[in-house]
C-alpha positions as semicolon CSV with decimal commas, in nm:
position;residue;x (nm);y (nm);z (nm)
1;X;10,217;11,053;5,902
2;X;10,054;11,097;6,216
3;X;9,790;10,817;6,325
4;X;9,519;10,832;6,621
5;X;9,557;10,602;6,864
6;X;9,249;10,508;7,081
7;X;9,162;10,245;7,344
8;X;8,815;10,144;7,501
9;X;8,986;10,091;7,839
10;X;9,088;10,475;7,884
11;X;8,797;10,771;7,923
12;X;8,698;10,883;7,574
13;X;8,828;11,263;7,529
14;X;8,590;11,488;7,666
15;X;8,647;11,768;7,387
16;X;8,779;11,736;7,014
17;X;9,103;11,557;7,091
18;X;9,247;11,183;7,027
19;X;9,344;11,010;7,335
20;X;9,679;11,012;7,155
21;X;9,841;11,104;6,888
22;X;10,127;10,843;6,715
23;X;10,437;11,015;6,500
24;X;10,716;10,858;6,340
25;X;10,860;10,650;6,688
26;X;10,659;10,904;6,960
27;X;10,342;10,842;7,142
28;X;10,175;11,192;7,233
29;X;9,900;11,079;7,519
30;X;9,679;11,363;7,576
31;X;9,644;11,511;7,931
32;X;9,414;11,259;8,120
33;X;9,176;11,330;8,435
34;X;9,055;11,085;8,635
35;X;8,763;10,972;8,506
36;X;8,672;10,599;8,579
37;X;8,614;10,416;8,248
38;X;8,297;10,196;8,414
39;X;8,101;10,478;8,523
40;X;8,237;10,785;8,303
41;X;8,228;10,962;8,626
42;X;8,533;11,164;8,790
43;X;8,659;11,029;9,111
44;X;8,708;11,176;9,440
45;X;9,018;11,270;9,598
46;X;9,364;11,366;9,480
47;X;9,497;11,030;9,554
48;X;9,149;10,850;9,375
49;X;9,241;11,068;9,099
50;X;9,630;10,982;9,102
51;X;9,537;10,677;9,042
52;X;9,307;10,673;8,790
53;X;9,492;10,856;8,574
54;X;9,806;10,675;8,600
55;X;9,622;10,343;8,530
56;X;9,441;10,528;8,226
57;X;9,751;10,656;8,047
58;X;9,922;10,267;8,100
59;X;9,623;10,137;7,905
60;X;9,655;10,403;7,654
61;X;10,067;10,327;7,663
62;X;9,969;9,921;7,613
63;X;9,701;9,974;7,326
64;X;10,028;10,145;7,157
65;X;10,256;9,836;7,272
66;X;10,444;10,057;7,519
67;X;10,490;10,110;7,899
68;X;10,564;10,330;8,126
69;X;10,968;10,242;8,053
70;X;10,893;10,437;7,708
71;X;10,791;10,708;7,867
72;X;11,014;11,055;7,772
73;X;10,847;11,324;7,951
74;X;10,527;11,381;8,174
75;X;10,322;11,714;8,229
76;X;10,140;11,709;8,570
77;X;9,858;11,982;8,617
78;X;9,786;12,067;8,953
79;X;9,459;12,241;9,099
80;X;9,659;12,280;9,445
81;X;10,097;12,234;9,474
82;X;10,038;12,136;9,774
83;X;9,891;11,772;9,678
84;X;10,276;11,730;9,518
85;X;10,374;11,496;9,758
86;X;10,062;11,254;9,746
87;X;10,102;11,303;9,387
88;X;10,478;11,196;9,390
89;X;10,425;10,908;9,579
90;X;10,134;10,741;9,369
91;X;10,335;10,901;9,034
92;X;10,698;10,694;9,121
93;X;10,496;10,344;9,219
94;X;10,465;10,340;8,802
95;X;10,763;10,448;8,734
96;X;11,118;10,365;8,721
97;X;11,496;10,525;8,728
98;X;11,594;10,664;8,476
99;X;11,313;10,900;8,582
100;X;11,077;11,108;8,239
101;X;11,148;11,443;8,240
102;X;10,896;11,610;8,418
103;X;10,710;11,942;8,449
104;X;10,467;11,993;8,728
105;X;10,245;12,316;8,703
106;X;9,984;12,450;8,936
107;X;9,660;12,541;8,744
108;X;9,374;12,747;8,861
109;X;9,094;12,483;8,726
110;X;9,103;12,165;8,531
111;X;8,852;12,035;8,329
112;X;8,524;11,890;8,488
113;X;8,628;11,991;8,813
114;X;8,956;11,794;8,805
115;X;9,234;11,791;9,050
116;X;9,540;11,666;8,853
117;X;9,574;11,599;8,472
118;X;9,866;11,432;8,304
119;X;10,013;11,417;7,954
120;X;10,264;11,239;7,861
121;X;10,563;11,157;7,565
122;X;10,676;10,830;7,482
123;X;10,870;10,670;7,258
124;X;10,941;10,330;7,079
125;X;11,263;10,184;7,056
């Protein structure tokens, strides 16, 4: 049975989604901008936004009892490639080897304006 999984300390979806989605021993986080919690507001700048969203799907990761070790696989949208670098950079500070899969696409918008959204896969073991 599948079970929503919310936290207070990660934006609240912006559409009619759960912030994730628990099944059996996987965590499905739902792609996350980077809006700051405090001020509900978007921040500026691909790294700004890098940021924010990394630090918003580890509190949606520790309200599940997980880290960024359980993560699987990651989806990064992308308003422009060439912010792939910056993005790689801020992306493998929370990270470790062995590396999530990863698929990195380059989108034509994102929602309120956004310049990179993530989802990601986890799992408990």
């Amino acid at each position: 049975m599948k079970k929503s999984l919310m936290t207070d300390k990660a934006p609240q979806p912006v559409g009619p989604y759960s912030q994730a989605i628990s099944f059996k021993e996987l965590i499905f986080i739902s792609g996350q901008i980077g809006i700051d919690v405090k001020t509900g507001k978007l921040v500026d700048g691909i790294e700004n936004q890098t940021q924010k969203v990394m630090e918003n799907i580890k509190n949606i990761l520790e309200e599940a009892g997980l880290n960024f070790g359980n993560v699987l696989k990651t989806t990064i949208f992308l308003t422009n490639m060439a912010d792939f670098p910056k993005v790689n950079e801020i992306y493998s500070s929370y990270l470790k080897e062995p590396y999530p899969a990863r698929s990195t696409i380059e989108v034509k918008s994102l929602p309120k304006g956004a310049l990179i959204e993530v989802e990601v896969i986890a799992g408990r073991w």
